[in-house]
RODO-2510 file (C-alpha; in nm, 4 decimals, decimal comma):
residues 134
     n   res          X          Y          Z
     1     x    -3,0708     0,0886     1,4954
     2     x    -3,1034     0,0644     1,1014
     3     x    -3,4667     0,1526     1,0208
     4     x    -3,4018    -0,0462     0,6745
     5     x    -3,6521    -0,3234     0,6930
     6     x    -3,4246    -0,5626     0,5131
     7     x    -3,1146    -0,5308     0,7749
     8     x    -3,3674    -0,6452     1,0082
     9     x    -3,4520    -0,9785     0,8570
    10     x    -3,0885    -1,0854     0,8885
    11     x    -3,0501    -1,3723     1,1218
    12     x    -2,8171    -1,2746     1,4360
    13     x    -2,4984    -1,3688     1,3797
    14     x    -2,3201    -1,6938     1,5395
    15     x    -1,9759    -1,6445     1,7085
    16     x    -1,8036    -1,7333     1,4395
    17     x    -1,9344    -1,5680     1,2195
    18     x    -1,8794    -1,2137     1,4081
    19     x    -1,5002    -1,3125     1,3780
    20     x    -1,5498    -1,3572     1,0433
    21     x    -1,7588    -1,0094     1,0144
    22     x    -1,5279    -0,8412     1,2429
    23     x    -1,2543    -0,9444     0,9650
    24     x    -1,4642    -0,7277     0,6945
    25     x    -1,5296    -0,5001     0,9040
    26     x    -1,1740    -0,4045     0,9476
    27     x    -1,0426    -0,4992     0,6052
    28     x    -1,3310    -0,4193     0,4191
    29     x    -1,4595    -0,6873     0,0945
    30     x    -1,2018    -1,0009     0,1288
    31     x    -1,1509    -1,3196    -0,0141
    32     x    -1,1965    -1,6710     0,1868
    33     x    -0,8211    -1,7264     0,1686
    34     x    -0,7580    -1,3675     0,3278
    35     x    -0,9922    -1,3869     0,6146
    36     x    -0,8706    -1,7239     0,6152
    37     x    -0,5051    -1,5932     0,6930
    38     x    -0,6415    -1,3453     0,9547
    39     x    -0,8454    -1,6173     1,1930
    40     x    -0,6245    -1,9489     1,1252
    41     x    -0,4231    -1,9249     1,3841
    42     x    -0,7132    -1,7885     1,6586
    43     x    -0,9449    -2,0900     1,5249
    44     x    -0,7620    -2,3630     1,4210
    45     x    -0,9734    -2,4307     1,1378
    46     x    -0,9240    -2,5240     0,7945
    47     x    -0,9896    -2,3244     0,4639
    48     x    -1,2517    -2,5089     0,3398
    49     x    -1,4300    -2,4703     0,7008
    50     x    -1,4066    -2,1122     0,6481
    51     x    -1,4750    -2,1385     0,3013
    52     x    -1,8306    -2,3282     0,3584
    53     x    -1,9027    -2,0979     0,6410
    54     x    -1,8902    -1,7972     0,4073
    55     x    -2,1289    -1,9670     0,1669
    56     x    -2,3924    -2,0022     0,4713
    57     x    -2,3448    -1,6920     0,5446
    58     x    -2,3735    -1,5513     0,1730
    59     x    -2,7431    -1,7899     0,2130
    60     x    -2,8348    -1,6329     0,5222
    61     x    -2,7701    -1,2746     0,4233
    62     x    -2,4853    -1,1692     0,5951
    63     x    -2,2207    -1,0875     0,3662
    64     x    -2,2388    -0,9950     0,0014
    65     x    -2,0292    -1,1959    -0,2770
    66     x    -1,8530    -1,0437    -0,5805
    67     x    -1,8653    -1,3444    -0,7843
    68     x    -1,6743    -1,1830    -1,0811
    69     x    -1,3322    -1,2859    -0,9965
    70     x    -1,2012    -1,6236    -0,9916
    71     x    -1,1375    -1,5837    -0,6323
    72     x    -1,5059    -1,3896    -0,4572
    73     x    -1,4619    -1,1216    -0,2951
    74     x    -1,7209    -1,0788     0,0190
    75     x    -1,8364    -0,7931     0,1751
    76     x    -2,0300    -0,7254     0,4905
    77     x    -2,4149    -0,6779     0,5018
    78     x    -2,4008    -0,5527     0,8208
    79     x    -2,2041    -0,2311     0,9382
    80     x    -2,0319    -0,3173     1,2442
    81     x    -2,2538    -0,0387     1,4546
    82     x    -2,5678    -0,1647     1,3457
    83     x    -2,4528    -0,5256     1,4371
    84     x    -2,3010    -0,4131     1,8206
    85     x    -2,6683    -0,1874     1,8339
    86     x    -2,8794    -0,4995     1,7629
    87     x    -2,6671    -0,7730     2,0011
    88     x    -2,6042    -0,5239     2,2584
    89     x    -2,9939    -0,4661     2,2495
    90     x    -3,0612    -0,8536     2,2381
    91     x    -2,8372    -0,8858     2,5701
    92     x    -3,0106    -0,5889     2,7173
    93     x    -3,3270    -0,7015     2,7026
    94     x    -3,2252    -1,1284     2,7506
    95     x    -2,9855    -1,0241     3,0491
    96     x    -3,1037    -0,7075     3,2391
    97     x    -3,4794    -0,6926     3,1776
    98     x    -3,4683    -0,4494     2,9118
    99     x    -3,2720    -0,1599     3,1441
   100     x    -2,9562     0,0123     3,0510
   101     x    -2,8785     0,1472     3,3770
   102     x    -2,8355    -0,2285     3,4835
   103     x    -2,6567    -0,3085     3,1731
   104     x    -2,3482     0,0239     3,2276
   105     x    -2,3532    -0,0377     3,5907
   106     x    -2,2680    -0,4047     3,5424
   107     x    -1,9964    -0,3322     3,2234
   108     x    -1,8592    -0,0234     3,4431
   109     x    -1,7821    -0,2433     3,7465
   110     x    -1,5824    -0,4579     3,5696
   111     x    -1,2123    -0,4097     3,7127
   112     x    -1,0548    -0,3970     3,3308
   113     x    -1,2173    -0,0694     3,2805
   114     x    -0,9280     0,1860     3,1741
   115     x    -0,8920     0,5445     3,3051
   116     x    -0,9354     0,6286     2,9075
   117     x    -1,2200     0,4125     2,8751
   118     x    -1,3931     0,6000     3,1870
   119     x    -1,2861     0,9240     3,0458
   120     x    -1,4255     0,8867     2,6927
   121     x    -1,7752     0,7224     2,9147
   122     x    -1,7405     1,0786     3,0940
   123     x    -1,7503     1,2665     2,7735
   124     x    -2,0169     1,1003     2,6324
   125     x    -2,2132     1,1498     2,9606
   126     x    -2,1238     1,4686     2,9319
   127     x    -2,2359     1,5698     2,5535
   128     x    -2,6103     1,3416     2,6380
   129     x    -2,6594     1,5941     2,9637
   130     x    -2,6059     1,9118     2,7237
   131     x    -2,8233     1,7507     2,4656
   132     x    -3,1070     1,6865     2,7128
   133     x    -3,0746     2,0194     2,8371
   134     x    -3,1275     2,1987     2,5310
***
């Protein structure tokens, strides 16, 4: 987690607002219209929904806004690793009492894990043993 005392006075993000930060996050600084075009179809809602949700979440401190084109630009606050690290650490501690093993046990069980997905788990397992080690 970001030890920058600022990135932790931004409120948690709603749901639609992570699909609106995912959009950032994978195109990097966007216009309404263009995250607009990305989620339409997924949401159903209209540009000037999206349009006023961006403004909130310009107040609230989750994206940035380049204000010196006719059309803003916005830009994440949040990178997307700091975001997953603080929701992942809010459903932790909500969900499983604060324990991880809990928290992989219950994600590992799920049936939709792939044989990639386990492998990659493995090698991470893997590098954490050698780290404790040394």
């Amino acid at each position: 987690m970001s030890t920058n005392p600022n990135l932790q006075k931004i409120p948690k993000p709603s749901e639609g607002e992570l699909r609106i930060l995912r959009v950032l996050w994978e195109r990097g600084p966007s216009t309404v219209r263009e995250v607009f075009e990305q989620l339409e179809t997924e949401t159903g809602v209209g540009y000037t929904t999206f349009l006023k949700l961006m403004q909130i979440m310009h107040e609230k401190g989750l994206v940035t806004r380049d204000e010196t084109a006719r059309s803003h630009v916005y830009s994440a606050v949040l990178t997307r690793d700091t975001a997953q690290k603080r929701l992942l650490t809010d459903l932790k501690n909500a969900v499983f009492g604060g324990s991880t093993r809990q928290l992989v046990l219950q994600i590992l069980s799920d049936a939709r894990t792939s044989k990639e997905e386990i492998d990659e788990i493995r090698a991470v397992l893997a590098q954490l043993d050698k780290e404790t080690i040394t």
